[in-house]
Biopython code that builds the backbone (N, CA, C, O; Angstrom):
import numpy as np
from Bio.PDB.StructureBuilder import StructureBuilder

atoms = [
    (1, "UNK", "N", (-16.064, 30.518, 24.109)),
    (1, "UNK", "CA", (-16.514, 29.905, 25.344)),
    (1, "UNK", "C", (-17.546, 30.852, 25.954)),
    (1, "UNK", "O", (-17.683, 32.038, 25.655)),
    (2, "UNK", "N", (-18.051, 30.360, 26.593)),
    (2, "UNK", "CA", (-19.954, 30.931, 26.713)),
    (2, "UNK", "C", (-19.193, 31.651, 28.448)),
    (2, "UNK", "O", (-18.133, 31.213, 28.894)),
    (3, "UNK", "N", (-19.879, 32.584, 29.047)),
    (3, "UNK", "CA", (-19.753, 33.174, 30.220)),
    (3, "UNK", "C", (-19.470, 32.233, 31.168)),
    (3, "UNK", "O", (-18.379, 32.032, 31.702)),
    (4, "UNK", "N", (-21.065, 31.358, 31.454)),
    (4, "UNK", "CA", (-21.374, 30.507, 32.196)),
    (4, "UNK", "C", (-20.352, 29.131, 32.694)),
    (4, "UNK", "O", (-20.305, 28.548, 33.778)),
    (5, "UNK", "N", (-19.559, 28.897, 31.374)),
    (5, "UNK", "CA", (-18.465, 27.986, 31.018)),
    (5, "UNK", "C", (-16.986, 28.466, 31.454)),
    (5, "UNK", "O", (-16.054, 27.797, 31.900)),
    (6, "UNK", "N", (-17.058, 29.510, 31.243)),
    (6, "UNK", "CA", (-15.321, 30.142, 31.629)),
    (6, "UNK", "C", (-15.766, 30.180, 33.030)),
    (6, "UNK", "O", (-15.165, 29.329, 33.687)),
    (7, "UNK", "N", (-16.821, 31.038, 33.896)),
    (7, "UNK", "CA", (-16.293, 30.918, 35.137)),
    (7, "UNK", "C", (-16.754, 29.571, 35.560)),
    (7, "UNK", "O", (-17.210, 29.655, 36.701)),
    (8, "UNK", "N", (-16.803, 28.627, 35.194)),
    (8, "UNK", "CA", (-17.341, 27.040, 35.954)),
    (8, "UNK", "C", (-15.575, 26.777, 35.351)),
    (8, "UNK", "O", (-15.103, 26.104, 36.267)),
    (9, "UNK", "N", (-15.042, 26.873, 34.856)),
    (9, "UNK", "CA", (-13.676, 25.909, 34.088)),
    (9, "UNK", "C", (-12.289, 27.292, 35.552)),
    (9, "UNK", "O", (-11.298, 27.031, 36.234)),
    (10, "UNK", "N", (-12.932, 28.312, 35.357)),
    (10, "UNK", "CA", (-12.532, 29.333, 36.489)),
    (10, "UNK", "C", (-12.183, 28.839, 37.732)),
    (10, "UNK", "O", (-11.081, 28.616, 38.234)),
    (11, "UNK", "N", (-13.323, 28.707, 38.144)),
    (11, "UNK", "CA", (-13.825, 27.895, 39.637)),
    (11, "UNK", "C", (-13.062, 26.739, 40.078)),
    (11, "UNK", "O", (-12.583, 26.495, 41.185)),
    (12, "UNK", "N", (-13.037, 25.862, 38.643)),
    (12, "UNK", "CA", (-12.538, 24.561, 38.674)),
    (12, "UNK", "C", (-10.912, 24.843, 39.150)),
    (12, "UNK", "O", (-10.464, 24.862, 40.296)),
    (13, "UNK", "N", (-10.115, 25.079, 37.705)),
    (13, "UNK", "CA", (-9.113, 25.442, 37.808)),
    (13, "UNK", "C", (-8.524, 26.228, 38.758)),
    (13, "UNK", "O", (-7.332, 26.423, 38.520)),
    (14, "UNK", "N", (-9.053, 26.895, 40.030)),
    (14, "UNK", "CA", (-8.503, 27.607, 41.067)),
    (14, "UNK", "C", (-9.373, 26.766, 42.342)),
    (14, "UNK", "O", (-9.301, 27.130, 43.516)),
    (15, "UNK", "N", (-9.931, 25.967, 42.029)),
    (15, "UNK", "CA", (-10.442, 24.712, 43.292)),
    (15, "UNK", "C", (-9.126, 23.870, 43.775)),
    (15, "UNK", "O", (-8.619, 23.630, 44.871)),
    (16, "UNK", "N", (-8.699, 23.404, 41.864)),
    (16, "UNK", "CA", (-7.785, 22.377, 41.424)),
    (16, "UNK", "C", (-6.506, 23.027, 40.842)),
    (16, "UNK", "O", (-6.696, 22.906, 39.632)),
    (17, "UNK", "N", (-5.463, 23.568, 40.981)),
    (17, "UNK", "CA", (-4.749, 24.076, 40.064)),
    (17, "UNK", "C", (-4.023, 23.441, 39.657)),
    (17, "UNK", "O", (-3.760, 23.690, 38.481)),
    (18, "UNK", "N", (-3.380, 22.458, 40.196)),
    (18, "UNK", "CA", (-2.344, 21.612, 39.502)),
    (18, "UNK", "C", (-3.007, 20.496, 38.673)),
    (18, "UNK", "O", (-2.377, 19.440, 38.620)),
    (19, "UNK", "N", (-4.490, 20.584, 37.845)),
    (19, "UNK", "CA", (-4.992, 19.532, 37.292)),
    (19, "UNK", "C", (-4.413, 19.539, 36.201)),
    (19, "UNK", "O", (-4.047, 18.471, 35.710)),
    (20, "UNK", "N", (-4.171, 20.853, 35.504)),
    (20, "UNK", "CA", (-3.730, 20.854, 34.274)),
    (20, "UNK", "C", (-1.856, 20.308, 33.941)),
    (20, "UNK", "O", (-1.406, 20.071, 32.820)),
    (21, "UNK", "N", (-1.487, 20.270, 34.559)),
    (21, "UNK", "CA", (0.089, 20.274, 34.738)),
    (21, "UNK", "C", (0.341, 18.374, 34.954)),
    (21, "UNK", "O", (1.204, 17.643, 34.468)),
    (22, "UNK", "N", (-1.019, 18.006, 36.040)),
    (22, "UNK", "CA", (-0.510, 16.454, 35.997)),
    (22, "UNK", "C", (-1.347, 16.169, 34.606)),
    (22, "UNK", "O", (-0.729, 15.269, 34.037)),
    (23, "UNK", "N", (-2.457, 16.541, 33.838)),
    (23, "UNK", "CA", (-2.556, 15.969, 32.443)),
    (23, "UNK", "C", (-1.371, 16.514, 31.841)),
    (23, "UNK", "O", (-0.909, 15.532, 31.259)),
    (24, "UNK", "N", (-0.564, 17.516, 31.614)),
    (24, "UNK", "CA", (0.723, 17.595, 30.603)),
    (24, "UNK", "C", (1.522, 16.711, 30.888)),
    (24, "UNK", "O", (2.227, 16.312, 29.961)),
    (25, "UNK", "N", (1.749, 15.945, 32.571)),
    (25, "UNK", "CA", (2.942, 15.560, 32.793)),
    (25, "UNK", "C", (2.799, 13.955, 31.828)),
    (25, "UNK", "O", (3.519, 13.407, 30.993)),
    (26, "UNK", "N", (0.941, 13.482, 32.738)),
    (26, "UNK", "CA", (0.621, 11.986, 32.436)),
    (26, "UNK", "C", (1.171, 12.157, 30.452)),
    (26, "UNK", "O", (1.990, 11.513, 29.797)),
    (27, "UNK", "N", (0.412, 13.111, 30.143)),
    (27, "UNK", "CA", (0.731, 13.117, 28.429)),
    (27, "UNK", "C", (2.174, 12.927, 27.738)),
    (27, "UNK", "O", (2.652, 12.199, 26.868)),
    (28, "UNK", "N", (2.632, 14.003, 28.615)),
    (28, "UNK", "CA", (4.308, 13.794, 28.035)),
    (28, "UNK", "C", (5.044, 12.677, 28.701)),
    (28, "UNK", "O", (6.154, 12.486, 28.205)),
    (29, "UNK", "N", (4.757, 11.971, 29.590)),
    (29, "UNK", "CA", (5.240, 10.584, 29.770)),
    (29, "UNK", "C", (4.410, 9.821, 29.138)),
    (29, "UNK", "O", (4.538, 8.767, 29.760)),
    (30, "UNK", "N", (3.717, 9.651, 28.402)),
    (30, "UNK", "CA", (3.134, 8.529, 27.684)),
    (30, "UNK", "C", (4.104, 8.498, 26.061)),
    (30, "UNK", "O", (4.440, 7.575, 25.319)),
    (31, "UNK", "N", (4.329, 10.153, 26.013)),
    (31, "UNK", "CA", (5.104, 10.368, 24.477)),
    (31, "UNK", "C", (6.396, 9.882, 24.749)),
    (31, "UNK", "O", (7.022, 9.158, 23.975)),
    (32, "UNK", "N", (6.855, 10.326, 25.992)),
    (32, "UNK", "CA", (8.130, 9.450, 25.859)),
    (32, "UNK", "C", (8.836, 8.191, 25.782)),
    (32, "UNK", "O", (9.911, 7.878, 25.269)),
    (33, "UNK", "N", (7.484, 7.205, 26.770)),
    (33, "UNK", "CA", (7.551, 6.136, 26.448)),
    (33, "UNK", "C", (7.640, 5.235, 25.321)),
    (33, "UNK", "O", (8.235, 4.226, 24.944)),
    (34, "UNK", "N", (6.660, 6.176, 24.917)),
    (34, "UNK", "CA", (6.122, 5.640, 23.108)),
    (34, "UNK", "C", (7.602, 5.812, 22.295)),
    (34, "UNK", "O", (8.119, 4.880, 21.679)),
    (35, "UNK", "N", (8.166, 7.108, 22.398)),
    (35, "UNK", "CA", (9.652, 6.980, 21.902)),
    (35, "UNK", "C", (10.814, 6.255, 22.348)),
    (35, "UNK", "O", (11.774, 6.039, 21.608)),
    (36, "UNK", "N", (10.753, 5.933, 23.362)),
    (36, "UNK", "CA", (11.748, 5.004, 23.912)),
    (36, "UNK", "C", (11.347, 3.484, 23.475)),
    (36, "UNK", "O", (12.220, 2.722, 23.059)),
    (37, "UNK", "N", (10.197, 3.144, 23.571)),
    (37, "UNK", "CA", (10.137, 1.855, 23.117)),
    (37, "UNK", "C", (10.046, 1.990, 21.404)),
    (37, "UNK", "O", (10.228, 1.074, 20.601)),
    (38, "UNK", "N", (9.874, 2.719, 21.249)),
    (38, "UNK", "CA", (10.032, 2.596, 19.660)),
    (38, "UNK", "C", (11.383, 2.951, 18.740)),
    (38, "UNK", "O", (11.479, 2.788, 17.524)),
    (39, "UNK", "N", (12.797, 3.685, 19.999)),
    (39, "UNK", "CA", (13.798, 3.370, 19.667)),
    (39, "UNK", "C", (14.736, 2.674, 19.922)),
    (39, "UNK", "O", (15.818, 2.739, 19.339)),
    (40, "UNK", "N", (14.351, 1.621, 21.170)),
    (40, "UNK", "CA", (14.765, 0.505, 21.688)),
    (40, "UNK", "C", (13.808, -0.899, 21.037)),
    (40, "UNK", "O", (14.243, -2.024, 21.283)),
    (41, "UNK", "N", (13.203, -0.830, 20.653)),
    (41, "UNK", "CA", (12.765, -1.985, 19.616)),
    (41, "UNK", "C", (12.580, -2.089, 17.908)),
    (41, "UNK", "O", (12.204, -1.142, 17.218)),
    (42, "UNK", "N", (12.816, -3.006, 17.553)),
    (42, "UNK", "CA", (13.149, -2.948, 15.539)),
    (42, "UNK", "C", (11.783, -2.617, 15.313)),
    (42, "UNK", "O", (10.993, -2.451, 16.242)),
    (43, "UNK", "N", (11.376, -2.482, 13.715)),
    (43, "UNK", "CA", (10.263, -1.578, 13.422)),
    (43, "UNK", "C", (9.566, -3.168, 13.738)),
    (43, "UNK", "O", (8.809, -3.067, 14.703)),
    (44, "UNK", "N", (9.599, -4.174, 13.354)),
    (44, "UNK", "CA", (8.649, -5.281, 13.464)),
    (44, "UNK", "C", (7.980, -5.572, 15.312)),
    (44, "UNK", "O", (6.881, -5.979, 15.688)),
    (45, "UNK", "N", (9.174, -5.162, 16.075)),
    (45, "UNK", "CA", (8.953, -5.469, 16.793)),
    (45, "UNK", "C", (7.999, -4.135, 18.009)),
    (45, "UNK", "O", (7.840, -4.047, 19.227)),
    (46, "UNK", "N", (7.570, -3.297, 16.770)),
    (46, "UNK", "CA", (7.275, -2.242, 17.609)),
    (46, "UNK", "C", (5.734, -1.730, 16.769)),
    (46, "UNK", "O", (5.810, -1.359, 15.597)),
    (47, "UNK", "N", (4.473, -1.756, 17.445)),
    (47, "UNK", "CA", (3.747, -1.418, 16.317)),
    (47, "UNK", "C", (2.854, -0.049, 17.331)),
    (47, "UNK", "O", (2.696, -0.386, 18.504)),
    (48, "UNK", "N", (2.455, 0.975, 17.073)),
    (48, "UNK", "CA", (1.504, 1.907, 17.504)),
    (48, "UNK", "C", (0.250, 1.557, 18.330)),
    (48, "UNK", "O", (0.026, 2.055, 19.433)),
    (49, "UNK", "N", (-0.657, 0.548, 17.634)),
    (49, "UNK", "CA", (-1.737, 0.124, 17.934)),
    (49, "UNK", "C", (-1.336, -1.395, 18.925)),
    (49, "UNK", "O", (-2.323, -2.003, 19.340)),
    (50, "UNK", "N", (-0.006, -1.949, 19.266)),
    (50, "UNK", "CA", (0.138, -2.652, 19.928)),
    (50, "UNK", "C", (0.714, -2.091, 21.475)),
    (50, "UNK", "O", (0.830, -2.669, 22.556)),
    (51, "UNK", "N", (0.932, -1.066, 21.149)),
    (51, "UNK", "CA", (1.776, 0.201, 22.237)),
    (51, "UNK", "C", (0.426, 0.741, 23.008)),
    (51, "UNK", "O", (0.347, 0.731, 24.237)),
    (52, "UNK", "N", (-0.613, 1.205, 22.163)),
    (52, "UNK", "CA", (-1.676, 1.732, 22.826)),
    (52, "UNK", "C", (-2.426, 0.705, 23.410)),
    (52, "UNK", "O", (-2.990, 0.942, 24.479)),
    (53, "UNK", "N", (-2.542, -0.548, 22.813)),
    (53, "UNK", "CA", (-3.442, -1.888, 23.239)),
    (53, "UNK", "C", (-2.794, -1.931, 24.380)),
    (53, "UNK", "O", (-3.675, -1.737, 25.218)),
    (54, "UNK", "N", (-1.514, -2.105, 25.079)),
    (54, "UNK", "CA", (-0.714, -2.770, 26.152)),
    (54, "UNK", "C", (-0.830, -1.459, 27.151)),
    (54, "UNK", "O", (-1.226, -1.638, 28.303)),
    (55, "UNK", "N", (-0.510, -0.252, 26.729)),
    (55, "UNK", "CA", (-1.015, 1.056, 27.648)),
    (55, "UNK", "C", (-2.167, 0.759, 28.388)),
    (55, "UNK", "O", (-2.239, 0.392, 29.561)),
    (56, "UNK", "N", (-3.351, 1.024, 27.309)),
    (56, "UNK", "CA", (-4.407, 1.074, 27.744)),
    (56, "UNK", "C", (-4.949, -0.531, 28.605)),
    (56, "UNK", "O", (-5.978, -0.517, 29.281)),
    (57, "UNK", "N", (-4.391, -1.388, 28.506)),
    (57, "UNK", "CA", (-4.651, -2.698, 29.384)),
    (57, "UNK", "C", (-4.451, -2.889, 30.638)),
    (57, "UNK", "O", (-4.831, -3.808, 31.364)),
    (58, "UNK", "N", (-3.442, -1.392, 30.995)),
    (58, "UNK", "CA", (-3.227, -1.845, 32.246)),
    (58, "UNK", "C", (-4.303, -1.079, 33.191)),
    (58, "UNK", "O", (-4.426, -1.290, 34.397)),
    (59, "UNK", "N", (-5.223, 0.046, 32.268)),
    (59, "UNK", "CA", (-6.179, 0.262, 33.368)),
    (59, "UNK", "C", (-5.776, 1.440, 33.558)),
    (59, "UNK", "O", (-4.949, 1.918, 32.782)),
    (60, "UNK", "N", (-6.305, 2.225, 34.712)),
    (60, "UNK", "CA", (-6.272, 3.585, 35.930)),
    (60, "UNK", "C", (-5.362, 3.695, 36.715)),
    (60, "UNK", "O", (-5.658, 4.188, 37.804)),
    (61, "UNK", "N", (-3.838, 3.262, 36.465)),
    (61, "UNK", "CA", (-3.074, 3.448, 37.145)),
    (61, "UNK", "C", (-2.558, 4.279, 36.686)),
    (61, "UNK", "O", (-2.893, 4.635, 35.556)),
    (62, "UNK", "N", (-0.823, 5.374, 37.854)),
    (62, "UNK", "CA", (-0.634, 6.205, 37.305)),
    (62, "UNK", "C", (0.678, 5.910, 36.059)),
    (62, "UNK", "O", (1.472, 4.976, 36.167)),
    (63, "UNK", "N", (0.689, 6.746, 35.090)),
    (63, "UNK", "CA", (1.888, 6.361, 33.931)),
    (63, "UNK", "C", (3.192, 6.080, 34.283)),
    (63, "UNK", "O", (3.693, 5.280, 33.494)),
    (64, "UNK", "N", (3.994, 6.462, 35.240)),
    (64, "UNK", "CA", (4.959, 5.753, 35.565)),
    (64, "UNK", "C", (4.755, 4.539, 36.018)),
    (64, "UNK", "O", (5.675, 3.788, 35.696)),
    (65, "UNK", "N", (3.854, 3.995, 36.686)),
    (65, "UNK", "CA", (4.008, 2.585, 37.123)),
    (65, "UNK", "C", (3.608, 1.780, 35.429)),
    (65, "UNK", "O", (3.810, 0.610, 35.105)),
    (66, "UNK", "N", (3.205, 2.523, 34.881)),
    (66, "UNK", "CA", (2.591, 1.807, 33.412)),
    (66, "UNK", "C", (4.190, 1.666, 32.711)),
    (66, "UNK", "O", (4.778, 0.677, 32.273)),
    (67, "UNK", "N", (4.548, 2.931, 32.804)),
    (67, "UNK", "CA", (5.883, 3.006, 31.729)),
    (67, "UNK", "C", (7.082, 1.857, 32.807)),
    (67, "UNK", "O", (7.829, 1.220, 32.064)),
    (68, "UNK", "N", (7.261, 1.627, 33.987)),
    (68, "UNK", "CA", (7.740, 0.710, 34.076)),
    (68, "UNK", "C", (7.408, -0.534, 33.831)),
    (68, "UNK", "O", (8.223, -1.197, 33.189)),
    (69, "UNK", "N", (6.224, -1.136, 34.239)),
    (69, "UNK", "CA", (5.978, -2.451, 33.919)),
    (69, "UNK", "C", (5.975, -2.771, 32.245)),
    (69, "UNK", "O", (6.228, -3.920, 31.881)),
    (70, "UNK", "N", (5.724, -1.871, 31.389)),
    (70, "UNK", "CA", (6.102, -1.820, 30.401)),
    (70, "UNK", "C", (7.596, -1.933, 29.365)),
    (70, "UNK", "O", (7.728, -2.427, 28.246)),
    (71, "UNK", "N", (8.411, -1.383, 30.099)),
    (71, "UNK", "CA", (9.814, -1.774, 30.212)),
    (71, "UNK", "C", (10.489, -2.577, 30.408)),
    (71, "UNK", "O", (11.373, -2.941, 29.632)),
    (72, "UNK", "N", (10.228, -3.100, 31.588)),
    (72, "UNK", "CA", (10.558, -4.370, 32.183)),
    (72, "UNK", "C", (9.742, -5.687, 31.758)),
    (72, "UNK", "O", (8.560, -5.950, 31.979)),
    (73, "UNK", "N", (10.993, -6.649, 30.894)),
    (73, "UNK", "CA", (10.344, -7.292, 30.229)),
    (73, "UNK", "C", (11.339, -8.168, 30.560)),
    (73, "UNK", "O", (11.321, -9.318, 30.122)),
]
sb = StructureBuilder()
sb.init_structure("model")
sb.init_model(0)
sb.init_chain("A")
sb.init_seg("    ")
for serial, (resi, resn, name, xyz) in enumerate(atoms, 1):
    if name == "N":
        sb.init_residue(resn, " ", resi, " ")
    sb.init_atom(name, np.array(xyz, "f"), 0.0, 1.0, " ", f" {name:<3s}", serial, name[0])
structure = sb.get_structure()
């Protein structure tokens, strides 16, 4: 990483500190979801690319409201 880059990601990260922690959280609730619906549904009824299609459909909201409406069926 170039000088110019660490202290701009520096800057950032002590502007923002908790940015990094809500991307781990949004991430690791998306993995869990993905495992819960994929051990609460049969393999037919569960496909990867139909999990990410229905994720990603709902848009810019935050992942818990995704992982519920997702659930609730």
């Amino acid at each position: 990483m170039s000088h110019d880059v660490a202290v701009a990601e520096t800057t950032k990260n002590s502007m923002f500190p908790a940015t990094a922690l809500m991307y781990w959280l949004g991430t690791q609730t998306i993995r869990d979801l993905r495992a819960q619906l994929r051990s609460t549904r049969s393999d037919a009824e569960f496909s990867l690319k139909a999990f990410h299609d229905e994720l990603l459909s709902r848009g810019a909201i935050p992942v818990p409201l995704v992982a519920r409406l997702m659930t609730t069926r």
